[in-house]
C-alpha positions, 0 to 999 in steps of 0.5 A, spaced: 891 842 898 884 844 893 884 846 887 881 853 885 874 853 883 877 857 876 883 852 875 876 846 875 872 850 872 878 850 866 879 843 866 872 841 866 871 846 859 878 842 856 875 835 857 868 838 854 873 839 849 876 834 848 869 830 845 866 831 839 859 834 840 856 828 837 858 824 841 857 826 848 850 830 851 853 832 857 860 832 860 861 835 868 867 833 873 864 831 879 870 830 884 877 833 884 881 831 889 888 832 890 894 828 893 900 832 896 904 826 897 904 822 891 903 828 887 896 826 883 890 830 881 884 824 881 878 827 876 872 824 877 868 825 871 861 824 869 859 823 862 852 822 858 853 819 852 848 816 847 854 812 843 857 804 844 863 804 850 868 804 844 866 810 840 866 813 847 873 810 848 876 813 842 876 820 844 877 819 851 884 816 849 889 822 850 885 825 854 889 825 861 896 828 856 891 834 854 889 835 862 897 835 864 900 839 858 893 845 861 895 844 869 903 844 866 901 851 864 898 853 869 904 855 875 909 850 877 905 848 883 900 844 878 906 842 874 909 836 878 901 833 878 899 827 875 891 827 872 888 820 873 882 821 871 876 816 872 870 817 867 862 814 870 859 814 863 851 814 863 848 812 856 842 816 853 836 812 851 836 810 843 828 811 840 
């Protein structure tokens, strides 16, 4: 099963929301796959930052439960998925 271009769209744009944007530069999903049997939508996401992993950290608490209430809306096909989500933080260069 695929996730429609629309519905990675909307997630990638609730993630972004979900920072402060002070604390991120840039902030994109670079793979959704989806696994029927074990019901579970893994987002890999990519994220530049020029703040310490724990500021960081702080925002991305709570981020998986602001994915599912989204999916949970959107039709009850995503519903019964769970978002594990998976971030590869790149730090910008302090001057």
């Amino acid at each position: 099963m695929q996730i429609p271009e629309r519905v990675r769209a909307d997630i990638e744009a609730v993630v972004h929301a979900a920072f402060p944007e002070d604390l991120i530069e840039e902030v994109h999903i670079e793979d959704v796959t989806v696994d029927t049997e074990a019901r579970e939508i893994r987002i890999t996401l990519v994220v530049s930052t020029a703040v310490n992993p724990t500021q960081f950290a702080e925002s991305y608490f709570g981020l998986t439960g602001k994915v599912r209430r989204f999916l949970a809306g959107e039709n009850d096909t995503w519903r019964r998925f769970f978002p594990i989500i998976t971030p590869s933080v790149g730090h910008g260069v302090h001057a």
